[in-house]
N, C-alpha and C positions, 0 to 999 in steps of 0.2 A: 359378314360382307366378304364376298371374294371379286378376284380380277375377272372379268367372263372375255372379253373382245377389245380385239381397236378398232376402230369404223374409217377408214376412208373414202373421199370424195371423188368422185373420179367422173369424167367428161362424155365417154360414150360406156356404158354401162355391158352392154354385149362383146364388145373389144376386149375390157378390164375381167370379165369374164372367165373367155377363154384362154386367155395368157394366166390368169392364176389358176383354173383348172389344168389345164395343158399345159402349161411350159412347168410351172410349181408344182405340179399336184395336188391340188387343193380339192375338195370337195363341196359339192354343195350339200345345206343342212337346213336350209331355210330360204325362206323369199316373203317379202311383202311388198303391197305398192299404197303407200300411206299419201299419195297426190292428190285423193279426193279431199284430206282432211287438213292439209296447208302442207304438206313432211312429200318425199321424195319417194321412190324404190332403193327397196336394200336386198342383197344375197347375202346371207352367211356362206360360210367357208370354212372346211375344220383342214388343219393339215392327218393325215388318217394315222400320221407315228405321231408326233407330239399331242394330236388333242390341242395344239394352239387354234385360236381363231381370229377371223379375219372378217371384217363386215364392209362390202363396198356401198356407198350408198352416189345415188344420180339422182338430183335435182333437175326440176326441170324450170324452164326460163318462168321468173316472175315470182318464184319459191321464196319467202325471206332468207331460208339457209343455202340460196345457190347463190352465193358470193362469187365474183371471179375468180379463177378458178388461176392459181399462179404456181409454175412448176415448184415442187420442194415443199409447198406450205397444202399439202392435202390430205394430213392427220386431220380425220373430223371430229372423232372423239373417241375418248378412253370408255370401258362401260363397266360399272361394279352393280351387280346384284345386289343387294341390300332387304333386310326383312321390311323396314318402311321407307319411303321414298319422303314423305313430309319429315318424319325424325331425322333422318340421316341429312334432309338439304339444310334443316333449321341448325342441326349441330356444327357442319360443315361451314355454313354460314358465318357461326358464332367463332369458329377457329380462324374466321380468315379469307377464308372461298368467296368468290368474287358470284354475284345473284346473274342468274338468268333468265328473262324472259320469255317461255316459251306458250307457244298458240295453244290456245284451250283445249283445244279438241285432241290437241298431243298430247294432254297430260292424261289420259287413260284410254289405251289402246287395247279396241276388243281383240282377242287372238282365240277359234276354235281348237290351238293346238295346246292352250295352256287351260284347256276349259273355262275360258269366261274373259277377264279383261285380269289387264295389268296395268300399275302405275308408272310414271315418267317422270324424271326432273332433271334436269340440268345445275352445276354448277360451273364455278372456271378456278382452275391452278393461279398458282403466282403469277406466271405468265399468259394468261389467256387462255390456254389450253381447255378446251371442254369435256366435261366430263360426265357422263349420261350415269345415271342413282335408278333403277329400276326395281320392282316388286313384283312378286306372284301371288297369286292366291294361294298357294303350298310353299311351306317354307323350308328353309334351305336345306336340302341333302347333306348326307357325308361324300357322296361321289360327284363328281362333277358330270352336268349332263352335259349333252350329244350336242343338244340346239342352243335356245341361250339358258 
């Protein structure tokens, strides 16, 4: 298991953009638009010295996860790679982590970039905070890659 990204929520999506490309430097590394399947548009974002990453994601109205959107509270979630997404939420569970319900269709998402589909699951911190458990069909490197 390693740390891969933080995701945040952000209101106009092309705006939040160009201010972390441009004004931060940030780069982009990815994009998808998961609105057909209940989930919003996301950009990744690497900073090109640290290798940090940054994931914005924009809901659109009517979305379960487009909550009102309130300045200061738009961490959307933390994201760890994990070799199983069902082992890690059942363990997580069992220590404590608070269960998330999430829409079907989000719990395996096709990506041609990862050749074929990957796993999903959400749990929550002591405080709420969510935390996205994800899986590949190749399992984890020594090096940290580029995208997620």
């Amino acid at each position: 298991m390693y740390l891969s990204y933080c995701g945040i929520r952000v209101t106009n999506l092309d705006r939040s953009l160009r201010f972390y490309s441009r004004s931060l430097g940030l780069k982009e590394v990815a994009r998808g638009d998961n609105t057909k399947i209940g989930g919003g548009i996301y950009v990744l974002l690497r900073d090109p010295k640290s290798w940090q990453k940054l994931e914005l994601n924009w809901y659109p109205p009517g979305s379960p996860y487009g909550r009102t959107y309130v300045p200061g509270e738009g961490l959307d979630h933390i994201a760890f790679r994990v070799n199983s997404v069902a082992e890690s939420v059942k363990r997580l569970e069992s220590e404590g982590a608070g269960h998330v319900d999430l829409v079907g269709s989000l719990q395996q998402v096709m990506s041609p970039a990862y050749g074929g589909s990957f796993h999903v699951g959400y749990v929550t911190d002591p405080d709420g905070n969510w935390i996205e458990l994800y899986d590949h069909p190749e399992p984890i490197g020594e090096s940290v890659p580029e995208a997620y």
